[in-house]
Structure formats: structure tokens, C-alpha cells
N, C-alpha and C positions, 0 to 999 in steps of 0.2 A: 260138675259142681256149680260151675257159675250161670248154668241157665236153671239151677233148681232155682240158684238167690237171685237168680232175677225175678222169676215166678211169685217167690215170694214178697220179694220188693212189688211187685204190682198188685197183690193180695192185701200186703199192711197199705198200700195208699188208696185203694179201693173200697177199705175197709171202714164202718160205718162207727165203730165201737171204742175205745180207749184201748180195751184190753184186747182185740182182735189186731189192732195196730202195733201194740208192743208185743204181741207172741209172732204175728207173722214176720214183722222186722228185727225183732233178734234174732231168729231164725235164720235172716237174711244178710245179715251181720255174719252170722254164724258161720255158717256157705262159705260167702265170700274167705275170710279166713282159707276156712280148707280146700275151696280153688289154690288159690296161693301156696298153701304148704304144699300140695302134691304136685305145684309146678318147680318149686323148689328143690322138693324132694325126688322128685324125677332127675333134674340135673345133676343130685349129689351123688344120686345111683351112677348115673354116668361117670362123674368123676374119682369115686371113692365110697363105695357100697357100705362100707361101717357108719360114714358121715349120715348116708341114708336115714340111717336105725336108730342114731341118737334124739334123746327128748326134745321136745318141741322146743323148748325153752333154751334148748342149746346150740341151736341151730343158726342164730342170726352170729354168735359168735363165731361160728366154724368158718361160717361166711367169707368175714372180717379178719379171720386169723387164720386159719388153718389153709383154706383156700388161697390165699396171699400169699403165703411163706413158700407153701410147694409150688407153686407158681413161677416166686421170685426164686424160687432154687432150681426148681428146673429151667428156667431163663439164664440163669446166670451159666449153667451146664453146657446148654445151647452156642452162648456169646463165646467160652470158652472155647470150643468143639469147632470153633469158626462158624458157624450156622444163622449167626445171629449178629448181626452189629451193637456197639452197646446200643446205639438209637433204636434201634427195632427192641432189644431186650427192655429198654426204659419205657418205649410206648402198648410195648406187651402187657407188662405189669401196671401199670399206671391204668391202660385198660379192663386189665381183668378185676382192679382195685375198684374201682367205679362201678363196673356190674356186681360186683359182688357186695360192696355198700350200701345200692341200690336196694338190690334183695334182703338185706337184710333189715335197711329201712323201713319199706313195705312190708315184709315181716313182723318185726316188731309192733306198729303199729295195728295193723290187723292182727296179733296173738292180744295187745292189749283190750282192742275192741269182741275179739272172742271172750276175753275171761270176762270183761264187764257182763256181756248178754246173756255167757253161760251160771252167773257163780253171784252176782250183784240184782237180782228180780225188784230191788227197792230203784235202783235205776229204771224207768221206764224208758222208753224207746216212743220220741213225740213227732207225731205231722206238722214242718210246718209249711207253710205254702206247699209246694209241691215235694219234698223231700222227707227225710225221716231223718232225726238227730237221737243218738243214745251217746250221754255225755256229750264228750266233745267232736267224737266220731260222725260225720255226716254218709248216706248212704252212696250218692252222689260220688264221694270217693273212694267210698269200700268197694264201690260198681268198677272203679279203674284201676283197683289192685291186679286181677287177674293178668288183666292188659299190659300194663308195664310190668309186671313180673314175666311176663312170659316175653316180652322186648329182650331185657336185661335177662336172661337164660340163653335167649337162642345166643346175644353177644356172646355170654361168657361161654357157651360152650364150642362158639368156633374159636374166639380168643385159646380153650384150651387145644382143641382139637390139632390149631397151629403148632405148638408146646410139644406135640407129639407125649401125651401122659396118656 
């Protein structure tokens, strides 16, 4: 997904026209986004197949929430079990907390920059110097969602993998 919107990121800044530059760059907006979700989504399969399946919009919460709780409960299971020191079970969770924050960070921000480009056409998507801006979103960092979302996955999926879940 993320070398279609790169593609297309190189389409809207090559492009000669107002309107050739706002369809190829939301487009690319667009992209980016669902790079992200299916890296996301990738992970949640791994950790919880239902988590998978729920709506997009629900997603960064599960992250945040659901992900953290089973986490800290199966850490806390571990610490019990002897397996775990509390320091290891504190820097377990505190790190799966932070990957998981992460992702839902970049999440959210790229879901919000998908609805402007899919659902707001009165928004244009504009060149300036070398970049593309629709709203507040710049391409530039819709380009490094993929990347740090797939940093903060690989973490949190060895973080769980430790957890034994």
C-alpha cells in the first residue's frame, strides 16, 4: 500500500493542474492511511483475531485499552508465577503501553486525514514548495506513518511474544 501512495505522492507533485494535484494527493493520503491500518491490523490478528475485525474507528481505542489491560494482567500472572520480577513486569507493560499509544496515535491521525480526503472534496489538497498539505496534514508525514507504525508493531509484538499470550 505504501508504494502505491508514494506513486501517487510523486503523480500529485509532478502534476501541472490544481485538480490533478488534489485527486492524486488525497489519493495518497488515502494509501498512506490503509498502509497503517493493515499494519496494525496485522498485529491485532496476531494478538487477538476479533480485535482484528472491529471498525476502524475502534481500533486506536483497543490499542489503548484492551491491549494494556490483557497485557498488564497477563504480567501480573507471570510476576506471580515467579517468571517475572515486578521490574521486569513494570518495564513489560510501560513498554507495551508506549507501542501501543504509538499506534494508536499514528492511527488516529492518519483515520483523520483519510475521512478529510475521502468525505470533505471542499477541502483541497495544495503544493507548496515541495510537499502537499490537505488541511493540517502534510504528506511528508503521512509518508512516515507506515514506518513508525511498523517500528512500534514489530516492539509490541515481541513485548507480547515475551508475555507468552
Amino acid at each position: 500500500m505504501k508504494i502505491v501512495a508514494d506513486k501517487l505522492k510523486e503523480l500529485a507533485l509532478a502534476s501541472s493542474t490544481d485538480h490533478e494535484i488534489d485527486q492524486y494527493g488525497r489519493s495518497a493520503f488515502n494509501r498512506y492511511y490503509y498502509a497503517v491500518y493493515l499494519i496494525v491490523r496485522s498485529i491485532l490478528m496476531d494478538i487477538n483475531p476479533s480485535w482484528a475485525r472491529s471498525p476502524h474507528k475502534n481500533i486506536p481505542d483497543i490499542l489503548t485499552k484492551s491491549v494494556y489491560f490483557h497485557a498488564r494482567d497477563q504480567a501480573m500472572k507471570l510476576e506471580r508465577a515467579g517468571q517475572l520480577t515486578q521490574r521486569e513486569k513494570s518495564d513489560m507493560i510501560r513498554s507495551i503501553k508506549i507501542c501501543a499509544d504509538e499506534l494508536s496515535k499514528i492511527l488516529q491521525s492518519a483515520y483523520a486525514a483519510r475521512l478529510i480526503a475521502d468525505y470533505s472534496p471542499e477541502e483541497k489538497v495544495r503544493r507548496v514548495a515541495n510537499n502537499l498539505e490537505l488541511s493540517i496534514y502534510k504528506i511528508g508525514s503521512a509518508q512516515g506513518w507506515p514506518k513508525r507504525a511498523e517500528r512500534n508493531a514489530g516492539q509490541l509484538a515481541a513485548k507480547w511474544r515475551q508475555l507468552g499470550v
